[in-house]
N, C-alpha and C positions, 0 to 999 in steps of 0.2 A: 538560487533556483536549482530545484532537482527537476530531471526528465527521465522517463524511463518508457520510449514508444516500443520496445519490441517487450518478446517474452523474455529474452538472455537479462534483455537489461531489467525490468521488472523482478527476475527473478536477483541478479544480485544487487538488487539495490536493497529486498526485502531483507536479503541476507548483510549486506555492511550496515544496515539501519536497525537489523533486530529485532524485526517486527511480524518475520515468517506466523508465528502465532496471534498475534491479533489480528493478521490480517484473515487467518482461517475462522476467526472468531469473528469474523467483520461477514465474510462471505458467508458462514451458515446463520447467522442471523436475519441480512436479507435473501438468503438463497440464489446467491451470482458466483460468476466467476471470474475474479478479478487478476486471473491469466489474461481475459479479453477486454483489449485495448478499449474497445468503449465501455464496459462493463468499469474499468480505473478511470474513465471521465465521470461516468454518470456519479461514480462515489470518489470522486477527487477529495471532493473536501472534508468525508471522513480519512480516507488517506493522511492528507496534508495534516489531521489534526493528531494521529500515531505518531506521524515524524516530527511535528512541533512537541508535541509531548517529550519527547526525546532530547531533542536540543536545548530544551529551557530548562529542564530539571538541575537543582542544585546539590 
């Protein structure tokens, strides 16, 4: 399980997981900001699905 409640940790978990750009590419798509905390609940599971992507790649 990953957690990332504040901005420090959001901000490096984008960056150990590599995803800083998708996830800009996630926020201008629906026009959010997922610096804010409930803004990364309400789209968790596109989230969860950048970081799955990542881990399961062969």
């Amino acid at each position: 399980m990953l957690t990332a409640l504040t901005k420090a940790q959001w901000k490096r978990l984008k960056t150990a997981m590599k995803i800083e750009n998708a996830v800009v590419d996630l926020e201008n798509k629906y026009n959010t900001d997922l610096d804010d905390e409930g803004s990364r609940y309400e789209f968790r599971d596109a989230i969860v699905s950048l970081i799955r992507a990542l881990c399961f790649t062969e």
